[in-house]
N, C-alpha and C positions, 0 to 999 in steps of 0.2 A: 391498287393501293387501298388502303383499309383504315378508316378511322370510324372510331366506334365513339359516339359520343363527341365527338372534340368540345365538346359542352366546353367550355374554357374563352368560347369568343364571347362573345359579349361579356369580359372578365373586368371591374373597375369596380374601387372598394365604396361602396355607399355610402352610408353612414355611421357615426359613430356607437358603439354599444356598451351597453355597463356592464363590464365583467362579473357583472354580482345578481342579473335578474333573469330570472329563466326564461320572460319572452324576449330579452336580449340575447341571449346566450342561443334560442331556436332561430333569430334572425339572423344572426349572423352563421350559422351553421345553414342556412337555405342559400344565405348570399352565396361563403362559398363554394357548397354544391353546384349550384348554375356558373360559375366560374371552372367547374371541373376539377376545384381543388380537393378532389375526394380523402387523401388523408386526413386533410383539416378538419374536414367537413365531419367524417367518421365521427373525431375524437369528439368534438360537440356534440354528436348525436349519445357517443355513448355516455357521456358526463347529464344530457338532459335524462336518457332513461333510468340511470342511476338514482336521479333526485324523483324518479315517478314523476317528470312532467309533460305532457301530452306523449304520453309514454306508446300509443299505438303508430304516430303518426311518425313519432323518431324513429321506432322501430322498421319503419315500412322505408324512410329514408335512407341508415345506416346499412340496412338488406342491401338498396340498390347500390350504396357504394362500393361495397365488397364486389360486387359484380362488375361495375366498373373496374375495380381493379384487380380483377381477374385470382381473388381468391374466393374458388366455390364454395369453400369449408366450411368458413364464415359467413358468407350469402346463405348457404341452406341452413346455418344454425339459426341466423335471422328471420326467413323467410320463413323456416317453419313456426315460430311464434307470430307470425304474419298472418298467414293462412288461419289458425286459429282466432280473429280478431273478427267480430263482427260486422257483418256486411261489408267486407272487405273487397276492393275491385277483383274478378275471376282473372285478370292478369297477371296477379300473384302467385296462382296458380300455377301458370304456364312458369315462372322464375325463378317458381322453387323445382320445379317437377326438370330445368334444365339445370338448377345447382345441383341434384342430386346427381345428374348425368355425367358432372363436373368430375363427383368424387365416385365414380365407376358405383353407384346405388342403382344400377338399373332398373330394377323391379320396382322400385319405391318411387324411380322416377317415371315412369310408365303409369301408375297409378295415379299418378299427381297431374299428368298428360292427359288421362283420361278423364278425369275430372274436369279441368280444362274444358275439352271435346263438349262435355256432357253438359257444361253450363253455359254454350252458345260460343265458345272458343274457335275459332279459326285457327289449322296447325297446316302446316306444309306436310307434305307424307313424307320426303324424305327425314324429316326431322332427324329422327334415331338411328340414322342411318348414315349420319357424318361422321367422322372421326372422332374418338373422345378428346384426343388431344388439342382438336379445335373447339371441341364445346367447351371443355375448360379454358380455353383465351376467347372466346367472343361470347358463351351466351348470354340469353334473356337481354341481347343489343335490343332496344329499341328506334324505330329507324329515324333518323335523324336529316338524312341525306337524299334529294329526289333528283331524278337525271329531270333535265332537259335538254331540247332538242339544238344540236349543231349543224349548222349549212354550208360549211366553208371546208369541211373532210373533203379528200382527192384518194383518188386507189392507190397510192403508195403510203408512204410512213409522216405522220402527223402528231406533235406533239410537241410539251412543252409550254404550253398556250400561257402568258401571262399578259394579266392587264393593267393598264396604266394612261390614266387620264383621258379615257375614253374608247381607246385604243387594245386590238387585243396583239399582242406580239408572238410568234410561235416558228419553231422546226420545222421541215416539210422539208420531202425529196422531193418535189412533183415536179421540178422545172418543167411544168409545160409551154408551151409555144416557144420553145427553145429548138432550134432547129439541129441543133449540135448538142448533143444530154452525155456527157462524162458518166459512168459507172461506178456506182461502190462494189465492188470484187465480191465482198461479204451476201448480199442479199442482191445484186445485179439491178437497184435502183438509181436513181441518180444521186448527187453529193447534197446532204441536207445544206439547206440557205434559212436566213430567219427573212420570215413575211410579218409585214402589218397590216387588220382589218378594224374596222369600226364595229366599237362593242354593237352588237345586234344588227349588223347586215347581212341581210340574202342574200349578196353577190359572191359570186365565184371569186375566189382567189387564184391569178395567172402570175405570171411573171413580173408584169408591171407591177404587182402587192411587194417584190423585196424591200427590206430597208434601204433609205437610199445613206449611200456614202460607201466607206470602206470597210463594212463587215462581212460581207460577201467574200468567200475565195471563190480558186477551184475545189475544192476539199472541204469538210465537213464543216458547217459552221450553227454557231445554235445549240441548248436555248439560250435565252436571257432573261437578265435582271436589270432593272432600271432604278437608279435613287430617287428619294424621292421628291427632287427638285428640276427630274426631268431632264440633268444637263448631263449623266456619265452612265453609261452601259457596260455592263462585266456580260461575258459571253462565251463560251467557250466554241473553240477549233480545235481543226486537227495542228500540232505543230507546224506550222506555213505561216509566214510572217515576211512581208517584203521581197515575196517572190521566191523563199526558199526555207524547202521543206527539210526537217530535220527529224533522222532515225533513230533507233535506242541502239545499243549492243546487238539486239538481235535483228536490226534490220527493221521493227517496227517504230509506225507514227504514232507517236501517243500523243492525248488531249492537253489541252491550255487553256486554261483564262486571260483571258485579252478583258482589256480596260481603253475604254475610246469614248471621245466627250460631243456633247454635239456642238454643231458648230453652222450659223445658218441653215439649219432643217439638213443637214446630212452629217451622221454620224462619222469620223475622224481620230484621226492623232491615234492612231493605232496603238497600244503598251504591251507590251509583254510583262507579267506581276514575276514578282520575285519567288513567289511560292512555286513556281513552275519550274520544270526539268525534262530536259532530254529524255532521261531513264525511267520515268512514271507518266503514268495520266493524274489531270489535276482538270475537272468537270464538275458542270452543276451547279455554277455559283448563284449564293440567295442570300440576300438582304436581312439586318434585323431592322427594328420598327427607325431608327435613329442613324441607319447607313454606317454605323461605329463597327460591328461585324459582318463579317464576309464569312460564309457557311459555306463546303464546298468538297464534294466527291473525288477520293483517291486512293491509289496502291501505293500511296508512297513507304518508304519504311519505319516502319512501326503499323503499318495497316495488320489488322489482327485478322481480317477474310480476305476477297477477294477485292474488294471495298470497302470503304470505310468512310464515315462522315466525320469533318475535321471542321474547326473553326478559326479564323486569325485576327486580330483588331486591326480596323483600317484607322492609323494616326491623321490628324487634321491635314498635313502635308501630304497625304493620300501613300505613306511608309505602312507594311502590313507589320506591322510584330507580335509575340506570342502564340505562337503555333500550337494548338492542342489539338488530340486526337479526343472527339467524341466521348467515348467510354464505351464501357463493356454495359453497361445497360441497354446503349444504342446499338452498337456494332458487336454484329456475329463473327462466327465464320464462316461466314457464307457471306452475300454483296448485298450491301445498302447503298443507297443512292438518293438522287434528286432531293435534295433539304430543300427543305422552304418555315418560314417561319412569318406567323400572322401576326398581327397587332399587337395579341394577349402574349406574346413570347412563347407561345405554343409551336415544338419544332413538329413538323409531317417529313416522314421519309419514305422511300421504299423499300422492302427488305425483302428474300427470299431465305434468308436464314431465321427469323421469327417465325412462330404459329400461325399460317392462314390459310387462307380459301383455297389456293393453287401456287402459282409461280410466282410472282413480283406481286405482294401486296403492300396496300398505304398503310400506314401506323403512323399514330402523335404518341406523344409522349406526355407522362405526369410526371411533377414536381413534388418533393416532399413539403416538410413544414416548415421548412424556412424557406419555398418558394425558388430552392436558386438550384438545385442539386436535382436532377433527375432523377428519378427511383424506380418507375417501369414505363412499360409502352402498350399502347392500346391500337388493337387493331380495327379500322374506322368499318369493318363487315359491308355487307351486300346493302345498295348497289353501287358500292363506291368499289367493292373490290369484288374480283371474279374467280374463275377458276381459269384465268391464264395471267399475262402479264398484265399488274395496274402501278402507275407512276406517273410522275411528273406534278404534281396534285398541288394546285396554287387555290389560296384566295383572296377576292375581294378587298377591298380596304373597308367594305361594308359591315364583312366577315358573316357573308349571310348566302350570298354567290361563289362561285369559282370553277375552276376548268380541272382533268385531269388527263390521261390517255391509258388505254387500252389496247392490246391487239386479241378483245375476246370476241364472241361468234358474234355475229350481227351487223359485224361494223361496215365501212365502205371499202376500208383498205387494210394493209397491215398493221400499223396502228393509227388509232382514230382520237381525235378529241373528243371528249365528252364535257358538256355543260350539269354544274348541277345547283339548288340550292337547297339550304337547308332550314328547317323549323326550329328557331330558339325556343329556349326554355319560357315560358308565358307564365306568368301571375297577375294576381288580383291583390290590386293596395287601394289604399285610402284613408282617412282622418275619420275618426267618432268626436264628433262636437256637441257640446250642449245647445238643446234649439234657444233658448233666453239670449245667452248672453257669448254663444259663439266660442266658447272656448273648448280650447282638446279635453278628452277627459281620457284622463288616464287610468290604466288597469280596467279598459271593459272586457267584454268576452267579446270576441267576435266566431263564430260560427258558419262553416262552409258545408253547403248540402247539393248535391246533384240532382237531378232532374227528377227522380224516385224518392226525394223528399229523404235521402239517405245521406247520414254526416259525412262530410270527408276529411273534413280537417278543422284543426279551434286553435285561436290563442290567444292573447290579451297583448289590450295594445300600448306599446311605450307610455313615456313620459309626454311624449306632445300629441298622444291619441293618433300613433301610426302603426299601419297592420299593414303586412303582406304576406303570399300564402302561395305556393307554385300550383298552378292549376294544369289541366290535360284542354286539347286547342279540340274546336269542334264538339261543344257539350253546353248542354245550360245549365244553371248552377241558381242559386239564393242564398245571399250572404245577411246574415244575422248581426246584429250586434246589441249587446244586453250591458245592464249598470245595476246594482241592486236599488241605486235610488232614481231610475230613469225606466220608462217605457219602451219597452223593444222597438228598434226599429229594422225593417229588413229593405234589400234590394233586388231584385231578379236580374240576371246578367246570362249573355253567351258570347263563348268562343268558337263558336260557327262563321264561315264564310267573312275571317279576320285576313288583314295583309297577313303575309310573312313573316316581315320584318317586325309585328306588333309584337311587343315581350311585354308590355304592359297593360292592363284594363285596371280602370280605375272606377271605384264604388264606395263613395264618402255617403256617411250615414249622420243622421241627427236625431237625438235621441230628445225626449221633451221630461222631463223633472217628472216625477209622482205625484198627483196632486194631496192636498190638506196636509202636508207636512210644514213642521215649524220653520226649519231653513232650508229652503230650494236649492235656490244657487247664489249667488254672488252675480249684480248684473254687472257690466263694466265701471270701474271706477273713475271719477271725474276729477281735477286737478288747478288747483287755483295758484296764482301768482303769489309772490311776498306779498305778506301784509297785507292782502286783497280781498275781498268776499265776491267781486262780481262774476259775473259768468262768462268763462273764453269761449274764442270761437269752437275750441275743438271740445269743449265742454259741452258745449249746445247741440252739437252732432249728437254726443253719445245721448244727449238728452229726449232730443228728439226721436234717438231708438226706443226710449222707454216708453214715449208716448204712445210711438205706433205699435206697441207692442201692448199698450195698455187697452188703448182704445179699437184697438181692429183685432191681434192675435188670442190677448188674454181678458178680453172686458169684465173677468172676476176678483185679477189679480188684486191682491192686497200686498203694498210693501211701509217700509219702514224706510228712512232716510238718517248715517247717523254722521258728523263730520268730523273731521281733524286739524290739527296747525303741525307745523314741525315745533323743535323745540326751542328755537327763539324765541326772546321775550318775556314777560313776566308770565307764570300761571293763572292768573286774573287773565290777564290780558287774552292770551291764546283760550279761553273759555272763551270769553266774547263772539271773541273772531271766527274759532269753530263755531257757535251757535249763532253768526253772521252768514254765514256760508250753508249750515241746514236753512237757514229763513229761505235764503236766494233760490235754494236749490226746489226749494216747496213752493215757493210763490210761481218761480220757471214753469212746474208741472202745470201747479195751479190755472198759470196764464193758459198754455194749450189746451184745456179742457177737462184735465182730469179732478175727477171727485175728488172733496179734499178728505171725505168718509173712506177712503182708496190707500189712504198715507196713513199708518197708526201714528207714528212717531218723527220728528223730524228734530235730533237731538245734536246736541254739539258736545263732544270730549275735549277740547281742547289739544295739550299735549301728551296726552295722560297713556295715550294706544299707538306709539309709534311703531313702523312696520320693521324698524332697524335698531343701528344699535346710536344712534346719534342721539344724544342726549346732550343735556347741557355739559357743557367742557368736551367735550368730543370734538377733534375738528374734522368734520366732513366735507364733502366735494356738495353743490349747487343741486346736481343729480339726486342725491342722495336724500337732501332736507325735501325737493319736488314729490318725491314718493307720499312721505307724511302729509301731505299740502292736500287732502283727497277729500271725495263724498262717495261715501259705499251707497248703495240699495241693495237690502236682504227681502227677498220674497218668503213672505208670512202665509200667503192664500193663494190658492189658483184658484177654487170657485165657493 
């Protein structure tokens, strides 16, 4: 089985973006990149290069999506303005030198190889020596997927493996310690039964491991799928149900999906589903995120190969209706099998009728731009898929682990489970705040450089002073962030010897004002009651930050204090009261210790500077007159 990228799992829409500002427009194009939504993702990148905005950085993005989805044309048309961009990673190299491979440019991709080679690249030897028709469906994969070790393989056939709530569920002929073992004619094994082990045990699995209840026949039974509330199993057999076996026209047993509920810890109430038939096999059943679809392997008619992956809604009364075949996106003519589908609505199948490594490879699939329509299939590459048969391919609900099977060289038996997990996509985010008075600041630059003090990526940060930025796992890095009226701040960061499961590092920067400028910042603003001049509790807070900020961070600072009223009242009157509210607000400092040679001004406007539009005869909400009710501080001096 083969999936390339399923980048798509960890798929959930962030936050909101303004369809009108270019670091909104790269944010969102990185979001859905790491969601796998590479159409989307394209079109953003090429709308950013259009407007010349971080024009290298889209560039080296929109390269990889093409490659993702398996058009070389456009990857090497990308890739080779890539290659020409300064200090560019030397794995662009290797990306472009396999897009050219793509579009039969051999020589030029050899050259691009060599290069590679020559600039500390690691290459496999066979490289140029695999078929072009597979390099044009899988290269420049970068590896996403790592095996780990499985203990519970027997020397017959194993597969299937799915987990749930702890538990791994899976196929196996092995009835050992069965003193009496029935035959499958086919491969002279025993009849597959479904076993359960506890995720991460070293124990052998014997006979005692079946499920307990009525899923078990004599005849084929396995795999499964579970809902996800633990109480109903879909599974497939051979047609055997109640003791009695039923043949097609020619004499053959074909497959079934049985439906059985649990019932005091052993599975029961055996169904036979309506989708099933005498004269077909109907296998493979798999769940979507919500248990409302049932995904599921068959020759029925209208199969366009040998198999076909078909889908049916399961109705709340547990009635399947609307039967659809797949598509021609998904289904050859050749056999697809085993669906499974993750969290992010990502289908995985198996095929031997698409582009891959050998015999039965995995492949997921991509979704166009409106998310709902399949538009091609990716092949998930080495080592998730071999050069024999790979299938069965589950994950996680972590979407980070999961199981598949094999029967390539190395294994225990004829086919084997394998365990693998995979490396999320990893970035680096965080907030640019003003060090005074703590607020985002929006439109800085922030600046990403590697360990060789070389750029790798810039952009500026939203409206609440947010930046993220996909980083490579296993590197040190220094992220910058700059303001033209702020002092650079920077951080040092690595993604070396990180979990797994990390997709996040986070690196908030604070940036401190330029000194001898006439307005700094703006420090927090303070808020009085109607008609009030005294000072509230949460007044006194913010108050008390200026203090410590006067007498311990800034002991040069100079500010000015100016106040307001809303527009209640007479103009006379709100003069007052503002210039009641400057007194309070200056005597406050006063009290704590600050010089009063430190305060230039401590003036009252009245109603004269409202923040809104509430003026007299306006009728406003409570909130709204609290705004005008304030005491700013403008920073005049730092030293």
């Amino acid at each position: 089985m083969n999936t390339k990228n399923y980048i798509l799992v960890c798929i959930a829409l962030m936050l909101s973006f303004s369809a009108f500002s270019q670091q909104g427009k790269q944010k969102r194009a990185d979001t859905l990149f790491n969601k796998f939504s590479f159409v989307k993702a394209a079109k953003v990148y090429r709308e950013l290069i259009q407007n010349n905005y971080n024009k290298d950085y889209a560039t080296r993005q929109l390269a990889d999506c093409y490659s993702y989805l398996r058009d070389p044309r456009n990857a090497s048309r990308y890739y080779k303005s890539v290659v020409k961009q300064e200090n560019v990673p030397v794995q662009y190299y290797y990306k472009y030198a396999q897009s050219l491979r793509g579009i039969k440019k051999y020589k030029e991709s050899q050259t691009w190889l060599q290069r590679f080679k020559d600039s500390g690249g690691v290459v496999n030897a066979n490289d140029f020596s695999k078929d072009v028709n597979f390099i044009t469906s899988v290269f420049g994969a970068k590896q996403q997927y790592f095996l780990d070790r499985i203990r519970f393989n027997s020397k017959y056939s194993d597969f299937g493996a799915f987990e749930h709530d702890g538990k791994i569920y899976f196929a196996s002929s092995r009835d050992e310690g069965v003193s009496i073992k029935r035959l499958y004619g086919w491969n002279e094994q025993p009849f597959l039964d479904v076993y359960v082990t506890d995720v991460g045990s070293k124990k052998n699995v014997d006979h005692t491991g079946k499920v307990k209840g009525d899923i078990n026949s004599i005849y084929h039974d396995g795999p499964v799928t579970i809902t996800k509330d633990g109480q109903t199993m879909y599974f497939s057999r051979n047609n055997f149900n109640e003791d009695i076996e039923a043949k097609d026209r020619k004499g053959l047993t074909n497959m079934k999906i049985y439906r059985a509920t649990l019932v005091d810890g052993e599975w029961t109430n055996v169904e036979d589903l309506s989708i099933n038939s005498d004269d077909f096999s109907t296998q493979h059943a798999a769940l979507n995120r919500d248990d409302s679809k049932l995904y599921f392997t068959s020759d029925r008619p209208g199969t366009r190969g040998g198999s076909d992956i078909w889908v049916v809604d399961i109705m709340n009364d547990g009635t399947l209706t609307n039967l659809k075949n797949m598509g021609d996106v998904i289904n050859t003519e050749s056999a697809e099998g085993f669906p499974f589908i993750n969290n992010e609505g990502v289908l995985f199948f198996s095929s031997d009728g698409h582009t891959g490594l050998g015999l039965l490879d995995i492949f997921a699939t991509i979704k166009g731009e409106d998310n709902d329509d399949i538009v091609d299939v990716i092949n998930l590459g080495v080592p998730v898929n071999s050069n024999k048969d790979d299938f069965s391919f589950t994950m996680s609900a972590n979407g980070i682990t999961g199981y598949f099977a094999s029967n390539r060289k190395g294994g225990r038996g004829s086919d084997d489970i394998y365990a693998f997990h995979r490396e999320p996509v990893l970035h680096v985010e965080g907030v640019i705040t003003d060090a005074i008075n703590s607020k985002p600041i929006a439109n800085s630059v922030v600046t990403l450089y590697d360990e060789n003090d070389q750029q790798v990526a810039y952009m500026e940060t939203d409206e609440n002073g947010y930046y993220q930025i996909n980083i490579d796992r296993n590197k040190d890095y220094k992220i910058v962030g700059s303001q033209e009226k702020y002092i650079d701040d920077y951080r040092t960061f690595t993604s070396k010897n990180i979990q797994t499961e990390l997709t996040t590092i986070t690196a908030n920067l604070l940036l401190n004002p330029v000194q001898d400028v006439v307005k700094l910042a703006e420090l927090n603003t303070i808020y009085f009651d109607f008609d009030k001049h005294n000072i509230r509790k949460d007044a006194a807070l913010e108050l008390d930050k200026i203090v410590n900020l006067m007498l311990n961070d800034y002991p040069e600072m100079v500010i000015r204090i100016e106040s307001h009223t809303d527009s209640r009242g007479k103009l006379s009157y709100n003069d007052k009261l503002s210039i009641d509210r400057a007194n309070a607000t200056y005597e406050y400092l006063i009290s704590k210790g600050i010089d009063p040679e430190r305060i230039t001004e401590h003036q009252g406007f009245g109603e004269r500077r409202l923040t809104n539009g509430c003026e007299d005869g306006e009728d406003c909400e409570e909130k709204d007159h609290q705004l005008n009710r304030r005491t700013q501080f403008i920073v005049v001096k730092m030293e």
